[in-house]
N, C-alpha and C positions, 0 to 999 in steps of 0.2 A: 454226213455232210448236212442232212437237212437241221438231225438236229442242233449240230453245233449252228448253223443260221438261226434257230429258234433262239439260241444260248443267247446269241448276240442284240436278236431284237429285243428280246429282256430287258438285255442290261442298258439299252439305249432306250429302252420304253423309261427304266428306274432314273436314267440319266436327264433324259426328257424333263420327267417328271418334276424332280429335284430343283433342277432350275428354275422350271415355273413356279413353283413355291418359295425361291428367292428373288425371286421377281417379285412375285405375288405380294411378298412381306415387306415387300420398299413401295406399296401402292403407287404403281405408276398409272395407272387406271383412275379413273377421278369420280367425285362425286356419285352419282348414282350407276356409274359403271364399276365403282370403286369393289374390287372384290371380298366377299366373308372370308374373314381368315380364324380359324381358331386362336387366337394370341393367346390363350393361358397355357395352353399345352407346348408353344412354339419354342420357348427355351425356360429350363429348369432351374428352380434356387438348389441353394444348399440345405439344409434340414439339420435342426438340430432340436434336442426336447430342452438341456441343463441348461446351457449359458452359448451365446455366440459373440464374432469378435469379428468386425467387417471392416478390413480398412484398408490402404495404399500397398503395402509392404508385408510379408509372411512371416517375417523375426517377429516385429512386433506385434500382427495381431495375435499368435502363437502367444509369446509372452503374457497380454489381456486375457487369454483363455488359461495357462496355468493362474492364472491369478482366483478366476471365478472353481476353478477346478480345486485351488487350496481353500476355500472357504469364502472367496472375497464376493462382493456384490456389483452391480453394474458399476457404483461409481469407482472401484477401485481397481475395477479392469480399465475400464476411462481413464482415468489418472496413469496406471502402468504401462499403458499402450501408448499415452503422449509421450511422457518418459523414452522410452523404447523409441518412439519413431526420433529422436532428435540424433539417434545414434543410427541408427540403420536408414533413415530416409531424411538427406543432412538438404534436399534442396527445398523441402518446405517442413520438416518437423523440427523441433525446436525449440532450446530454453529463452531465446533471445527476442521471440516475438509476441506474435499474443494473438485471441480471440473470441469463440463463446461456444459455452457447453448447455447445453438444453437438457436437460434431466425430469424425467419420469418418475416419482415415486408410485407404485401401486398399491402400500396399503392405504396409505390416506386419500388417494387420485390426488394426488398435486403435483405442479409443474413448476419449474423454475429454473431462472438460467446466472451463470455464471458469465458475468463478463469481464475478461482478461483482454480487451483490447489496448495497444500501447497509449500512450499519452505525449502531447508534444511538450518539451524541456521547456522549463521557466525560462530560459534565456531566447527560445525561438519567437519569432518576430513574424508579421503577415506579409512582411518582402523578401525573406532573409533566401527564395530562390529566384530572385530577378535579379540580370544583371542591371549595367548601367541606366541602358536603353530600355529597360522595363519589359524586357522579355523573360520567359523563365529559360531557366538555366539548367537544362536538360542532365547534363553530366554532374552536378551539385544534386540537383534532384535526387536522382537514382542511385549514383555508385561513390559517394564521398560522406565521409561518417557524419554529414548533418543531417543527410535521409534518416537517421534511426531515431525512430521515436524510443519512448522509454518501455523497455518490455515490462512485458504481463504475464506472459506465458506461467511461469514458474508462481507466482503468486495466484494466478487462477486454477491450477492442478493442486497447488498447498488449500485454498480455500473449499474445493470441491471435496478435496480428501478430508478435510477437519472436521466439515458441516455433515459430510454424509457417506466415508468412507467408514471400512469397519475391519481392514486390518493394520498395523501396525504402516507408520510412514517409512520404515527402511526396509518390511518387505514388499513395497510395491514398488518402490524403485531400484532392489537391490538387482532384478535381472536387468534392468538398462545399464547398471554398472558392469555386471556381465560382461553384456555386449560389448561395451566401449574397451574394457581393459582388456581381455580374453581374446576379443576379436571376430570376425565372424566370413566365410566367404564371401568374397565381390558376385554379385550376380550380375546377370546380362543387361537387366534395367539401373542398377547403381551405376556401372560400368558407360553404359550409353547417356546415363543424368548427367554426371562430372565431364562426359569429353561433352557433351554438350556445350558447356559452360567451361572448358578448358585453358578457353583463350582470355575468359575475362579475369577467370580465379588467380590466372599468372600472373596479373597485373599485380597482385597483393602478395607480397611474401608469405603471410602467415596461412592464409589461401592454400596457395600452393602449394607451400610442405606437409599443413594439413589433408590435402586431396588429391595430390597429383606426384608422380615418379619425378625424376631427374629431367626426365624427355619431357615433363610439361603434358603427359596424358596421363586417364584417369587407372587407380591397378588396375590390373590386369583380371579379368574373369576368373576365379575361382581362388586367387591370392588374398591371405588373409590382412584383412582391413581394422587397425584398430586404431584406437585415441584417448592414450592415456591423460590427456588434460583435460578433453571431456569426463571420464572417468572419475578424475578427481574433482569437477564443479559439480558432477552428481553428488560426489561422499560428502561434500562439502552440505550440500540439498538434504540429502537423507539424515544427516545428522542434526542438523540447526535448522529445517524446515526453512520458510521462506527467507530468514535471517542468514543463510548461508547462501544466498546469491545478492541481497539487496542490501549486505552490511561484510564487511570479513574482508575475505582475500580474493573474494571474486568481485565484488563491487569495487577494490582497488584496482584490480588489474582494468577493468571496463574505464574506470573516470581514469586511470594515469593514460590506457592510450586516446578516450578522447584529447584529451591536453595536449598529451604528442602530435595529433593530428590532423587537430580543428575542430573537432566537434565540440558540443557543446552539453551533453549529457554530466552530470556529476552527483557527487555524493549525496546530495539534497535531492534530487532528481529522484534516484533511486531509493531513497529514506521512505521519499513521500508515496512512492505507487502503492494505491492497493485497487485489488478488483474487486468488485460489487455487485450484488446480488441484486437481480431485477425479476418484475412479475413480464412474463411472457406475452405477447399480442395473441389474443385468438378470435378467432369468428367461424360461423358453419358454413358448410358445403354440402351442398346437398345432402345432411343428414350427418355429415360427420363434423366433428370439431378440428380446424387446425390450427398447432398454435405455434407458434415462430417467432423470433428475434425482432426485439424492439429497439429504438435507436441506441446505440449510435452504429446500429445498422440498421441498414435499408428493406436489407430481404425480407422480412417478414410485411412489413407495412405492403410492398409491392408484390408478394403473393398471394395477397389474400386481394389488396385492388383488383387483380387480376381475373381470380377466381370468382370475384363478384361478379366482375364483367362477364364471364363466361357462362358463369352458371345462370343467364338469363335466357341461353341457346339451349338449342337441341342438337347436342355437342356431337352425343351418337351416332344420330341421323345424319350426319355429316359425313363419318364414317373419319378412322384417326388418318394425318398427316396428306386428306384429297386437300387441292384448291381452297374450297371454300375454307376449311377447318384452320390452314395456315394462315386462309387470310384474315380469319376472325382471329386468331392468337396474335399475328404481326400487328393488329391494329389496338390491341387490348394492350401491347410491351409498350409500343408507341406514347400512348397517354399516359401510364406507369412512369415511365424514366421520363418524360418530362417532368411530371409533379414531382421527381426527385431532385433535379434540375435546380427547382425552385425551396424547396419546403425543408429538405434533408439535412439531420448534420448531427452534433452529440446535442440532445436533448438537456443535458446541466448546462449548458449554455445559450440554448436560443430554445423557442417555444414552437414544438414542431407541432402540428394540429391531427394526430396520428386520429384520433377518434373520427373525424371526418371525413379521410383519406381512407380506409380500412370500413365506411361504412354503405351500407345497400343502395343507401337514396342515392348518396354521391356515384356508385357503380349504372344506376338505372342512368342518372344524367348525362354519363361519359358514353353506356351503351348508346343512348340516342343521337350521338355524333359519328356514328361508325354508319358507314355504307356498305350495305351486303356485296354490294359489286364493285366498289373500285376502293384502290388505296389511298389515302388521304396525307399529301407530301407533307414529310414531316414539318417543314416550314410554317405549314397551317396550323400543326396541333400546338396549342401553346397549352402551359402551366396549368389546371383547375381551376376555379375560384371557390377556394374553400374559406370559409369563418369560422377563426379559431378561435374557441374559448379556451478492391480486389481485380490477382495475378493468375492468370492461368496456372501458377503453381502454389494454392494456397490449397493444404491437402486435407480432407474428409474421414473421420471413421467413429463408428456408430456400435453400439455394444448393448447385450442385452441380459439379462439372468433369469435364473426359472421361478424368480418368485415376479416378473412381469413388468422390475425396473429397469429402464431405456433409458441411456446416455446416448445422444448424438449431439456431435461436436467437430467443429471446424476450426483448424490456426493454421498459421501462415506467418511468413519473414518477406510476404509481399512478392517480388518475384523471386522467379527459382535462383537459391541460393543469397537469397534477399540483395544486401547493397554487394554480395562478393569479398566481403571483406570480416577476417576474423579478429580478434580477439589473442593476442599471447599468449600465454598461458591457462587460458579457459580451456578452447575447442570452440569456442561459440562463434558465429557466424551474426551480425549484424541484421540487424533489419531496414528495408528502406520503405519504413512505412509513413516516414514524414509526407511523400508522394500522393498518396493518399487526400489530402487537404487539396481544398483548391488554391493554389500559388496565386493564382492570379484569376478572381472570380469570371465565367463565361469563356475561358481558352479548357480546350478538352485536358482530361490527364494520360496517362499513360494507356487505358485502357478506353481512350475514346468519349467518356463521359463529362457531360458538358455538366460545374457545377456553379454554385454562386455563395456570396457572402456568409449563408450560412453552413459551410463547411469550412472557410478563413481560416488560416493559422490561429493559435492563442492560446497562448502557455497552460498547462495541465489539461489542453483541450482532448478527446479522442476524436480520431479521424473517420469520416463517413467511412461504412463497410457497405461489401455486399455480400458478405457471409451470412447463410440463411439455414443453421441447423432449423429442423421441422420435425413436429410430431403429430400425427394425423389419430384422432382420439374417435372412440366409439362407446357410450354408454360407460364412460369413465376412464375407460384404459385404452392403452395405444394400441392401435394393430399397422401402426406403419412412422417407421422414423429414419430420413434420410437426409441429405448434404452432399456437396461437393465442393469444389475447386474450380478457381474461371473467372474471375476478378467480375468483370459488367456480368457473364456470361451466368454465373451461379441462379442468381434468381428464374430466368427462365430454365435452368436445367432442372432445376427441384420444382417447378410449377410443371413441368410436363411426365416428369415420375407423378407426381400426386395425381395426373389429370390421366396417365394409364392408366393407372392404378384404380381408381375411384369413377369414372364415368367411365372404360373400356373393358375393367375388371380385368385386367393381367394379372398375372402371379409378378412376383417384385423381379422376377428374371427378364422376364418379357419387356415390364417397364422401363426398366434401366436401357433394355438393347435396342430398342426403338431409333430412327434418325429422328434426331434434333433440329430445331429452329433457333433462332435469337436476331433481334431486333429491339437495340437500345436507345430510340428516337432518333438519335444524332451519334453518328453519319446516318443519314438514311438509306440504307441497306438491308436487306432480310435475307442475312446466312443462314444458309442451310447445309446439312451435311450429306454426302454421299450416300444415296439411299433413298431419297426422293428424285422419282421419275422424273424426266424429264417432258413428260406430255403435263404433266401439275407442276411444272419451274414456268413451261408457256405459260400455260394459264394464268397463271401470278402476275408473268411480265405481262400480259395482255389485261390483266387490271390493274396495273399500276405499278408492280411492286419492284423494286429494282432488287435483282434477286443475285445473288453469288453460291457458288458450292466454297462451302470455310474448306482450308487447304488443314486445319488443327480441327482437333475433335473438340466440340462444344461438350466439356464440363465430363465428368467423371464421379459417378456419385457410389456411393458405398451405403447401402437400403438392407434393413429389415424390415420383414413383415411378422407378425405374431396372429396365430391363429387357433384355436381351439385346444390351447395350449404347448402348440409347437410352434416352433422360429423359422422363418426360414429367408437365407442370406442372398444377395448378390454384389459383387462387387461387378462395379463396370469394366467391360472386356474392352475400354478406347482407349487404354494404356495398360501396356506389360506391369506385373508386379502386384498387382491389388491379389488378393487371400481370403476365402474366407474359413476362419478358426471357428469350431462347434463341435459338440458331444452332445 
């Protein structure tokens, strides 16, 4: 008897114990009560020496990793794994949309990015979603073929492969043909993506036959899933490289159904896109380099704003996720997404003053407007004054190989399943990235961001992002490259991997698993996610901060880290389905 009582206080001492260390690890404790926790040891990466492959979906990082495993190099696992994700992860991967690939070369130490963001059609116009009354037009916007802008997708995976792939263009794409025509099991996350979106896909014939049973739900969990007209815009791809989606018989089938349907995308449209190769934004942090997407995305300009700002504290001593720590990042997002607000937009078009935005002096002036103790209603924070001389379902994945070149890259169809609407005989799924733009300069968009004139419609324009692939450099080469998914929400999710990672020293497990923050000026609100105490949510309110717990998981990143010549992986555990592929 006694000792089964001993048995038991054990296992309720172990039980005790346990909990207080998940407690422990959501800091509900604050500031200088704030407890040590070990975080490197607290959750584990994956480990690999050859090549790794971090991204949404298991087919296709799999696929990326046979690729690096036959010979191929980072950017040719990149290339096969976007491929790959437009078949097996149909609500943000994609030939139909577009984004930007950040790439790593390590023998020369150079960086460069690829941007395949869409472009708005010659024929779009800066009113074409207001209606009468000059309001925007919500439903034109988002789910009717004038949202799509011109994709890129497929032109930026052809241009990354051409410049800096090294095996053959049909076999990097020939296992997404695989996939599509072969077929592959429904899994529990495809299965719950499509009913998700069940009700809107049925709106759309082509939709629906492409996704959904007779009954209007998505297959069934473990039936097999296939798509032979995707199948054939790949063969079409692998065969005639970029000219096999932007000329042929898939560019017919895209411009006959805009015609059919209103939109206004056409053969010219599609003739004229190409993507282009840009030099990357960088600046230091504390010792290390990071360098990130430059317009006509945002991300980059505003994690390094950010980082400026921060790196003026004693970020440590604060201790991750007390009071004071969120209240210093909520007020650093704050002054960020307003000067987006104001300054942001595709750079071939307006003159964005990134050098001043991105630089120290300007980060010391914005620090000296921040109060240690209270919040500052966003109402107050206006624009900078500088002198100038994205969907919760846009999906992430990051790829590495043993000679120490890093691809990380972000695309999207805007939101999940973009505008819902397919394409005939493609397989392709629409984008409604036209949304993106600001319809109507100073009304929020979809994702709550207030923008102005220099994001405006205008024909061949690309549309503000906040897709922020990131590569954090040290003494020449990367040892950390990450992204996500999350339309406003991306930028603060990849500034708070960098800021574990770098002033907390997590292993890239720990940083990804952390609770999150986000605060994008307007609405004034500072979401936070399940995992911060509630004695440090008081605290917040009791200096100002009008605080909510997000009922959605802020952002999902998909992180390598490289380290004395081994990799080691994490995908974020905020959504079922993410993999990570390594040998």
């Amino acid at each position: 008897m006694l000792c089964s009582l001993r048995v038991l206080i054990k296992k309720l001492m172990v039980i005790t114990l346990f909990f207080a260390l998940l407690v422990s690890n959501t800091s509900t404790c604050d500031e200088d009560n704030a407890p040590i926790i070990n975080y490197k040891t607290r959750f584990l990466p994956e480990v690999g020496k050859n090549g790794m492959v971090v991204g949404p979906e298991k087919l296709a990082a799999e696929v990326g990793l046979s690729i690096l495993k036959g010979g191929g190099n980072a950017i040719d696992a990149a290339v096969a794994t976007g491929f790959a994700l437009a078949v097996t992860y149909p609500r943000a991967g994609n030939l139909a949309g577009g984004g930007f690939m950040l790439i790593h070369h390590e023998k020369d130490k150079r960086q460069t990015l690829i941007d395949y963001r869409e472009t708005a059609p010659l024929d779009s116009r800066p009113d074409m979603f207001l209606d009468e009354s000059g309001k925007i037009d919500r439903s034109r916007t988002y789910f009717s073929h004038l949202a799509a802008g011109v994709p890129g997708t497929v032109a930026g995976l052809i241009m990354a492969h051409a410049r800096y792939g090294s095996l053959p263009l049909k076999a990097v794409i020939e296992p997404a043909i695989k996939l599509a025509e072969e077929g592959f099991p429904v899994s529990y996350a495809l299965n719950y993506e499509i009913n998700a979106r069940a009700k809107r896909l049925a709106e759309n014939s082509e939709a629906a036959s492409l996704f959904l049973t007779a009954e209007k739900l998505a297959p069934p969990i473990g039936s097999i899933f296939k798509q032979s007209d995707l199948a054939n815009t790949l063969i079409r791809i692998a065969e005639n490289g970029a000219a096999g989606f932007y000329r042929g018989l898939t560019a017919q089938l895209i411009t006959q159904e805009m015609q059919t349907a209103g939109g206004i995308i056409d053969s010219e449209d599609l003739m004229r896109y190409e993507a282009v190769e840009r030099s990357p934004l960088r600046q230091t942090f504390k010792g290390y380099e990071i360098v990130s997407t430059p317009p006509p995305s945002s991300g980059g300009i505003h994690i390094i704003q950010m980082l400026n700002i921060l790196e003026q504290l004693d970020l440590q001593k604060m201790r991750l996720n007390s009071a004071k720590y969120i209240h210093y990042l909520a007020e650093a997002m704050k002054h960020a997404y307003a000067d987006r607000s104001k300054y942001l937009g595709d750079s071939d078009f307006i003159q964005v003053p990134v050098t001043e935005l991105i630089s120290k002096e300007y980060a010391r002036t914005v620090g000296q407007q921040i109060s240690p103790h209270r919040a500052s209603p966003s109402e107050t924070i206006l624009p900078g004054v500088v002198q100038s001389h994205e969907s919760p379902d846009t999906t992430h994945f990051t790829v590495a190989d043993s000679l120490g070149n890093v691809v990380t890259n972000t695309y999207t169809l805007n939101f999940s399943f973009g505008s819902h609407i397919a394409v005939p005989g493609t397989g392709l799924l629409l984008n409604n990235e036209m949304a993106d733009f600001a319809a109507r300069p100073g009304v929020a968009n979809a994702y709550g961001l207030i923008e102005s004139q220099a994001n405006r419609i205008s024909p061949g324009k690309r549309p503000l992002s906040s897709m922020s692939p990131t590569i954090v450099m040290q003494n020449g080469s990367a040892i950390l490259a990450t992204g996500s998914p999350g339309g406003s929400i991306i930028i603060t999710t990849v500034l708070q991997v960098i800021l574990n990672s770098l002033v907390f020293d997590m292993n890239i497990a720990s940083a990804a698993a952390q609770p999150r923050i986000h605060h994008q000026w307007l609405p004034d609100t500072l979401r936070v996610e399940p995992g911060i105490g509630p004695d440090t949510i008081d605290l917040l309110k009791q200096m100002g901060h009008n605080v909510t717990t997000s009922r959605r998981t802020l952002g999902r990143t998909q992180s390598i880290a490289l380290k004395n010549g081994w990799l080691y992986g994490a995908t974020d555990t905020r959504r079922a389905g993410g993999h990570v592929a390594s040998y």
